[in-house]
N, C-alpha and C positions, 0 to 999 in steps of 0.2 A: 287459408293457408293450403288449403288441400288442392285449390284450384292455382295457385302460384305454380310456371311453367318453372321458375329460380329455384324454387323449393324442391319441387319432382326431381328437375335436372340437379340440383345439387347433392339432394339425398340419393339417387342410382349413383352416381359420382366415388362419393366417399364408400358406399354399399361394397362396390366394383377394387377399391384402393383396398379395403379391411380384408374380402377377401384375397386379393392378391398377396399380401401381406401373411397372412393364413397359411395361404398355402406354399406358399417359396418358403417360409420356416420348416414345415413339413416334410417336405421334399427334401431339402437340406439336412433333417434328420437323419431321416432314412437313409438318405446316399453316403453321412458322412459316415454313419455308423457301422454300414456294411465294410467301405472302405475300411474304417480301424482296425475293423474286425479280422479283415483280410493282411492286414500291416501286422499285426499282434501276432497270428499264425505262420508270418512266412519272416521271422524280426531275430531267425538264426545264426546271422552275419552281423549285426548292427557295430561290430567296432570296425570290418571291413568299410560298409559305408563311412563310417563318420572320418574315416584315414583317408575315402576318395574324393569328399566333400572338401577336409581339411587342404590336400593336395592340388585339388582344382582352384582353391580360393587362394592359396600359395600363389599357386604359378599365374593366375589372374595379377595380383598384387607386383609381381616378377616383373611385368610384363607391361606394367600401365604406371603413369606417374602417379594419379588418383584412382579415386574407387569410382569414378564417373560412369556410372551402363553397368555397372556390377549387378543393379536390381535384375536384370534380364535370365543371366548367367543363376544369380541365387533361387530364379523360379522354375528355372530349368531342373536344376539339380534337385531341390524338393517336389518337384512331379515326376522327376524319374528316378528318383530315389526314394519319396514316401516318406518323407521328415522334413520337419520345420526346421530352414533355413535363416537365423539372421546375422546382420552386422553390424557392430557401432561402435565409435569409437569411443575413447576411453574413457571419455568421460560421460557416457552413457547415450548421448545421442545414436540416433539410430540411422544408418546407413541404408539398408536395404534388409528386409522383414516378409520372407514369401506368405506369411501369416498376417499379414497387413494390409485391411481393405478398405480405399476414403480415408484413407489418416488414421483408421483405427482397427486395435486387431489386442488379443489377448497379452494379458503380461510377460514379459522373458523370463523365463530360467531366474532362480536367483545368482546362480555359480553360471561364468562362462565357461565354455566347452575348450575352449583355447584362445592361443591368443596369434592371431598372423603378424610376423613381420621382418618382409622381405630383407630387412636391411640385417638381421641376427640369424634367429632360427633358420631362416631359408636363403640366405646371404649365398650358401655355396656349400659344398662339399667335396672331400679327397676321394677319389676312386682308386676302387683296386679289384683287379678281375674283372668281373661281371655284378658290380654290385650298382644298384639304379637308382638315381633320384627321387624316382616313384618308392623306391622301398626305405632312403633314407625320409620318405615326407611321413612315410605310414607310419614308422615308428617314433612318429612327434607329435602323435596324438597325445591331447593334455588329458590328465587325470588332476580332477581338483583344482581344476585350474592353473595347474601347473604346466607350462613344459617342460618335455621328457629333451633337456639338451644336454651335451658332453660337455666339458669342461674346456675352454678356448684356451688350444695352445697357439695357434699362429692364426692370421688374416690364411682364410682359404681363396683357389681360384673363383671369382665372383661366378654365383648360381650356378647353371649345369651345363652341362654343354652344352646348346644351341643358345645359351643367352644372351640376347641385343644381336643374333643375328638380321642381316636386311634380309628381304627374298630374295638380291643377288648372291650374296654371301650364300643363303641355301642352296641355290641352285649349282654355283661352284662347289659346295661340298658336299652333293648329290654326286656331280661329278664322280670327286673325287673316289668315293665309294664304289660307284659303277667297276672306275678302274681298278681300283685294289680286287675286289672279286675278281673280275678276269685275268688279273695275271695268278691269284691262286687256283682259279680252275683251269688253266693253263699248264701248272705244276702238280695236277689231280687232286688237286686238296677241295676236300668239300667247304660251300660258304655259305652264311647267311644273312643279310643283308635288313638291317633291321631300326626302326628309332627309339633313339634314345631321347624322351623330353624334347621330342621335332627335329633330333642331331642323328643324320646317317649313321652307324654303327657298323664294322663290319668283323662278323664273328667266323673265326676259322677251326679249321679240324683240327686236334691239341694230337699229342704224340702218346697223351694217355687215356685210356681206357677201362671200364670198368663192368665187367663181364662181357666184356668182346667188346662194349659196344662203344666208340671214339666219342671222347667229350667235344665239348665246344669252348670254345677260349675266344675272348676279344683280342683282336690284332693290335699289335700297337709298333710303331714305328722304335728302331733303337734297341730293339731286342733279340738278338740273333740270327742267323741269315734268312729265315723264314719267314723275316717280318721286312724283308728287304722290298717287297710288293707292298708294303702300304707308306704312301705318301706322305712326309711331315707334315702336310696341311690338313689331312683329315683331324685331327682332334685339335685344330688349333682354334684358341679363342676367337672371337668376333670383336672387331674392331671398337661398338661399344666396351666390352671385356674388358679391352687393353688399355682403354681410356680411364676406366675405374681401378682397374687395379695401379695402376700407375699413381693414380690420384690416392690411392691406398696406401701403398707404400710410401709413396710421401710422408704421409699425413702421420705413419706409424713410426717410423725412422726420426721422425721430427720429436714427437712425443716421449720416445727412448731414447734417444741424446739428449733430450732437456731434463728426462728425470735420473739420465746417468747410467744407462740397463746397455749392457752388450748384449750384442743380438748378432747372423748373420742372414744374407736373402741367399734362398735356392731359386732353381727357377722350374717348373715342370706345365709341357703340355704350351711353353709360350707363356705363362703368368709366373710373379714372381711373388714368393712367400717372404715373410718376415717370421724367424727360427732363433727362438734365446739359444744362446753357446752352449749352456746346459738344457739337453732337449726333457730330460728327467726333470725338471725343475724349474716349473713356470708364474714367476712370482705375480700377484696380486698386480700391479704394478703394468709389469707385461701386458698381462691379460688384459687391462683397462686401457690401454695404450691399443692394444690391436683391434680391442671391439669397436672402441670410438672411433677409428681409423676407417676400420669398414661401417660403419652406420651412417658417417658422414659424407663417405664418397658415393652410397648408393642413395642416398634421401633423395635428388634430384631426380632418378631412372625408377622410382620403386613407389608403390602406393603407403600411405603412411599405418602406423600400426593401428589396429582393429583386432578388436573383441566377436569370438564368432561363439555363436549360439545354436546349443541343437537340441532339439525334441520331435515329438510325435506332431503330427500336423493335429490344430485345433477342431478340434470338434462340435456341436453345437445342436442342443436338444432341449426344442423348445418345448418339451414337455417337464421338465425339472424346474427348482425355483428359479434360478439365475436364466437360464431360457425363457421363462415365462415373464420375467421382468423385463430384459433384453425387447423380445417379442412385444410386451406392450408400450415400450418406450420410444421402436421402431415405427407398431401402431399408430402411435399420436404423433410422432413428428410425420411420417407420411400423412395421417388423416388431415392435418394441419395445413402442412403443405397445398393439400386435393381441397381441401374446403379455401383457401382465400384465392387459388388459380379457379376453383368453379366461380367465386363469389365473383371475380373479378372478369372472367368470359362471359355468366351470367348475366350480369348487370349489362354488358355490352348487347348481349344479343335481346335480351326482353324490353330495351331504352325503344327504341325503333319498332318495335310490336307494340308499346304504350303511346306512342303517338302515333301509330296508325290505326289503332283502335279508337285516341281521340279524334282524330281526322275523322274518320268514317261518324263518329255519334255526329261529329258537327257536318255534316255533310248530311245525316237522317231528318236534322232539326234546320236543312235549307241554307245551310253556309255552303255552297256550292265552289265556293273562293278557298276553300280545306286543302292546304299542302303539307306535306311531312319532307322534312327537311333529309336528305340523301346523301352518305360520302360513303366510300368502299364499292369493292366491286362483289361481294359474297351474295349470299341468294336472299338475306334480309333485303339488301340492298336492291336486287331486282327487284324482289317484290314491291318495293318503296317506288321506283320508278315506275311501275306497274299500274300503283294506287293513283299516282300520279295523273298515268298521263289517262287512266279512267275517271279521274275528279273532271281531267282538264275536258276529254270527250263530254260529259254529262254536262260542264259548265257552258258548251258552244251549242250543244243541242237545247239546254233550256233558253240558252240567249238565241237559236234561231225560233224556237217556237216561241215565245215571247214577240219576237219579229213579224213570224209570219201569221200567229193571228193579228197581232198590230194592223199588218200591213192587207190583210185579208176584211178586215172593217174597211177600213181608207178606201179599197180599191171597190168594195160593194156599195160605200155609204154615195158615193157620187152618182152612181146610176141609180139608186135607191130616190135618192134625192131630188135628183131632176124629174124620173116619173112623179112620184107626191107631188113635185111643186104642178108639173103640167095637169098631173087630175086636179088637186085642188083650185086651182085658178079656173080650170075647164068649167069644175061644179060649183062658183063661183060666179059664173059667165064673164069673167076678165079676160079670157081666152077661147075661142069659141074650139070644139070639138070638130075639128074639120078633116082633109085627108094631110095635109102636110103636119099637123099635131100627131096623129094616130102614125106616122113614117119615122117620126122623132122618138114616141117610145117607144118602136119596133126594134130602132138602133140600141135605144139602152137597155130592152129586152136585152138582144142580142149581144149584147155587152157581157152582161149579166151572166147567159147564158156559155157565154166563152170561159168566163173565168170559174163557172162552176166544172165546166168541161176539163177544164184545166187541174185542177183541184181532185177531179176525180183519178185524170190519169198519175198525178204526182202518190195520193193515194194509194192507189195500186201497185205502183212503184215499188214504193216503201213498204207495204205488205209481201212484198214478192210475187204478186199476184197479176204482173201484168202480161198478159196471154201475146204470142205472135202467132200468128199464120205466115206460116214460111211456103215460099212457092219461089220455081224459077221464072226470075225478070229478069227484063233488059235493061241493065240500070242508064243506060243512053237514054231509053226512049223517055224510062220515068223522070231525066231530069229534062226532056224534052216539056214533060209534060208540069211541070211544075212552072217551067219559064211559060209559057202558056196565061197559064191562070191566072201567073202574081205581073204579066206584061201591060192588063189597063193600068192598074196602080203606078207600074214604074212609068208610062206616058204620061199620067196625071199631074207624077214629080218632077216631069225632064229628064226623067234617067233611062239612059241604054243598058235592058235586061236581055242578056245574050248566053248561048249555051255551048260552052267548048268539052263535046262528048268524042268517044271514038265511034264507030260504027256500029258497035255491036260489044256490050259489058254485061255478057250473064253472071247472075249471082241466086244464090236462094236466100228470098228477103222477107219478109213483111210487107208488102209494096205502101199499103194505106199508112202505115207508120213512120218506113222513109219518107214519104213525101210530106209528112206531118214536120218530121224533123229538117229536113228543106226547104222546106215553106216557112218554118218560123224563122230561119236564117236568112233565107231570103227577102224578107218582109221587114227584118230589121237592116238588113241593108241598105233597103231603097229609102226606108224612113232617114237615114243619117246619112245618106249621099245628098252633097248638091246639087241643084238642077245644071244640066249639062256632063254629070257625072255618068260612071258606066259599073254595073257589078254583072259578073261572071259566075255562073255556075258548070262545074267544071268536076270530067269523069276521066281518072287516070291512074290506070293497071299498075300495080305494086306488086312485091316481089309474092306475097303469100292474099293478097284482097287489093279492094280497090281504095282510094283518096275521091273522095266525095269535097270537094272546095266552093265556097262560096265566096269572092274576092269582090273588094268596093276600093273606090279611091277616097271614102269619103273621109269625115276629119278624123277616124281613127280614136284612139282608147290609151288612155295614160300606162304608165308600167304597173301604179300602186290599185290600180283596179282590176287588171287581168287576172290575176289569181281567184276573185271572189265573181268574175262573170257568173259563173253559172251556181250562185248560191240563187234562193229564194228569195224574191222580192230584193235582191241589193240594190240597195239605194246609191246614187253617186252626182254630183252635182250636172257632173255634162254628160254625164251617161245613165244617168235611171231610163229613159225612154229607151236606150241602146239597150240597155242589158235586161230588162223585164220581157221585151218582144208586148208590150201594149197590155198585158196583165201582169205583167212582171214574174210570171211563170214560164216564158218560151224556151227560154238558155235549158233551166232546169229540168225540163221535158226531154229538151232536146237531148243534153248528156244522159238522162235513163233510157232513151230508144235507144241509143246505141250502145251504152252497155250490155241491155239487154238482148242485141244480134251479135252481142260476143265482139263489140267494135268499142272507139272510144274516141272523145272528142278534142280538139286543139286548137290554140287562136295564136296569132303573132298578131302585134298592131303597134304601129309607130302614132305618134299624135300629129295631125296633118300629111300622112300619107296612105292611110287607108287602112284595114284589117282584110285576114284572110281567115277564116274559121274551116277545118278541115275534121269532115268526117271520118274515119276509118271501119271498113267492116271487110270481113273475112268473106271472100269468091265464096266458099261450100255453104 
């Protein structure tokens, strides 16, 4: 277990989740506890607050048909006000809860703090003077759950002034305000320009004073010549307004002739009230008549009624018992959680590590056929492709050596063989010991001898160890000199060996080893060319070295063989004499000379139109 990578990585996993867990409790302490601490000492206004919360959540409700986005708004106001925020409606559902985190969060209040709804308590109210919405909402904070409302004697003009205005509508009665000021500071009266609940207001200098110093009075149109500068549009309702109260009055006028109540309508500001005859004396009747009237013309424009809630914002110490339980119950569902997301990543990434560890044993014990099977692209996955394509190298190198000492027997056992047989028959006297016997195992000496030569340089090759002498030659003259040597042989076959050089191709070469590797191209040339045939050896300047080409017209090399020319010993049905070069080592030789002058070899060959085999080695 101790050695399971699942196990290591599972337990840091969960290690990593309990402390985390730990310490976010901690921290949460501490911050929430300061905070209280601070709320507790500065907590000398709290009916203030709870009148600006009630107020705001008012005029939200006012203002919206639903509580839809209200959560936004209730987190606002308990972060900048420092008290727990909530809403629900009446029958206990919850609305929006700034104390409410993933679905869950502390219990409510058992007593709501009050109750909103737009369509009664904040329906509207009568103004007179200077007295404000904002001050009518403050004093409707609930006590006990109660609200603090007056006794309905008539349907009021609906909400406060700017209510169901458009932004055209404000902007018009932006206006309007603008110009009322100007003409009263045109007539030296001081103004001030001010909102009312989002509604331009415009306050002028009154005629009374009180110790010298001039009060301020709201302008209102209709009241003596001084009020002649403000406009009847300034305080007039918004088109919404007119729509409900109309629907209001209906709807209360309807109810008072069916249950028989004289009443008469005023009208002020543009809205019209419904007023029993006796203003003293507002019966049961009335009143129920005028509420339902406005509760049902505003339910369409108005968010429905809700229960708000208010306390201290929650706290949380996870050093107490109910923190500590909390804390551990978070513990395990986190640890939980981290332990089946490890067990389930785990298993993914150690699947792929166990079969590359069985690949590899079956690969120790000679299964060289060992693959591990690969999907993904992550670094397991490299790796896998990795192992791969190293099973696949180590399976081609054991299947060439396997080859090439195979083929390494074959190629010795024959000139082995023939000498035995000629000494034996010699010492035998079935053969006499003459000079044309002693010429015959000279040749398979010589045989012999090439192919150990051969052997040697592949050898060195492959150790790294193959030494050049670099010197400046003319590589003209050296293929000069190559057609030379290998021209009795090509007379012998009927083939024209010819040399198409430029004047003069210096290079720094090897010279004995290029002509090693030209010689054995050329030699298999002539051997696969027909008589009456022609091969070319051929020197020409490139952009950074020269093309070294050997061209034949002879019968040419299939497509499915050119790839493996210069492996060791390939065998091929019409080309083993082509591609071995007579030990079946030439190709192979060939390609390490020229690797090793920092050059590299190529062949194009159609079948019955010849090949071209092209040296490359670098001028410097």
């Amino acid at each position: 277990m101790r050695r399971s990578v699942l196990v290591r990585f599972l337990g840091l996993s969960l290690a990593v989740a309990l402390g985390a867990v730990i310490a976010t409790a901690v921290i949460a302490t501490y911050s929430t506890s300061e905070k209280l601490q601070g709320e507790i000492d500065a907590n000398t206004g709290q009916l203030q607050v709870d009148g600006e919360i009630f107020g705001t959540l008012s005029d939200y409700a006012a203002n919206h048909p639903t509580w839809a986005g209200v959560d936004r708004e209730v987190h606002r106001l308990a972060d900048q006000l420092g008290r727990r925020v909530a809403l629900t409606e009446p029958d206990g559902t919850v609305i929006a809860d700034s104390a409410r985190m993933l679905g869950a969060g502390p219990a409510l209040p058992s007593v709501p703090a009050a109750t909103i709804d737009a369509r009664s308590q904040g329906g509207g109210f009568a103004y007179t003077g200077a007295v404000s919405a904002v001050a009518f909402r403050k004093a409707a904070v609930v006590m006990a759950g109660q609200a603090i409302t007056s006794k309905p004697s008539a349907p009021l003009p609906p909400m406060h002034f700017g209510w169901g205005m458009t932004d055209e509508e404000a902007r018009a009665r932006d206006r309007l305000a603008d110009k009322a000021a100007a003409c009263y500071e045109a007539e030296g009266k001081s103004t001030v320009v001010s909102k009312v609940q989002g509604t331009p207001q415009v306050m002028v200098e009154s005629d009374r004073s009180v110790d010298g110093v001039s009060m301020m009075q709201f302008a209102k149109p209709g009241q003596g010549a001084k009020d002649k500068c403000v406009p009847a549009g300034l305080n007039a309702p918004s088109a919404k307004a007119k729509v409900v109260n109309d629907d209001e009055v209906r709807r209360a006028t309807e109810c008072l002739d069916k249950a028989g109540e004289t009443y008469t309508i005023a009208a002020e500001n543009g809205l019209r009230m419904v007023l029993p005859d006796n203003k003293t004396d507002v019966t049961p009747t009335f009143a129920d008549c005028t509420t339902q009237a406005r509760t049902q013309a505003l339910t369409p424009y108005v968010a429905p009624e809700a229960k708000l809630y208010l306390g201290a914002k929650s706290t949380f110490n996870v050093f107490s018992g109910e923190g500590m339980l909390r804390t551990a119950a978070t513990a395990l569902g986190v640890l939980l959680i981290a332990a089946l997301v490890m067990i389930f990543a785990g298993r993914r990434l150690v699947r792929p590590i166990v079969a590359l560890t069985g690949a590899a044993q079956r690969m120790r014990n000679g299964d060289h056929a060992a693959r591990v099977p690969v999907t993904g692209k992550d670094e397991v996955s490299r790796l896998g492709h990795a192992f791969n394509a190293m099973a696949e190298s180590i399976q081609q190198h054991d299947h060439q050596r396997k080859a090439m000492v195979s083929d390494v027997a074959h190629e010795l056992r024959t000139p082995l063989a023939n000498i035995k047989g000629y000494l034996v028959a010699s010492e035998d006297g079935v053969v006499p010991l003459d000079r044309e016997l002693v010429t015959s195992l000279l040749e398979e000496t010589g045989l012999l001898e090439h192919l150990v030569a051969d052997l040697q340089d592949l050898a060195l090759a492959d150790a790294g160890m193959l030494r050049l002498h670099r010197a400046p030659r003319d590589l003209s003259e050296l293929a000069q000199q190559v057609v030379s040597a290998h021209r009795p042989a090509a007379e012998t076959a009927g083939v024209s060996l010819t040399a198409d050089v430029p004047e003069s191709a210096p290079a720094s070469i090897d010279s004995a080893r290029i002509r090693q590797a030209l010689g054995n191209l050329v030699s298999n040339a002539i051997r696969f060319t027909p008589s009456g045939g022609q091969v070319v050896l051929g020197v020409r300047r490139v952009a950074d070295g020269y093309d070294l080409t050997v061209t034949d017209n002879g019968s040419g090399i299939a497509d499915e063989h050119l790839p493996h020319l210069f492996d060791r010993f390939y065998r091929a049905e019409q080309s083993r004499n082509r591609t071995t070069g007579g030990s079946g080592l030439g190709l192979a030789i060939t390609k390490h000379l020229a690797e090793a002058h920092g050059g590299r070899i190529t062949v194009t060959s159609r079948p019955g139109d010849g090949s071209v085999f092209t040296i490359w080695v670098p001028a410097g």
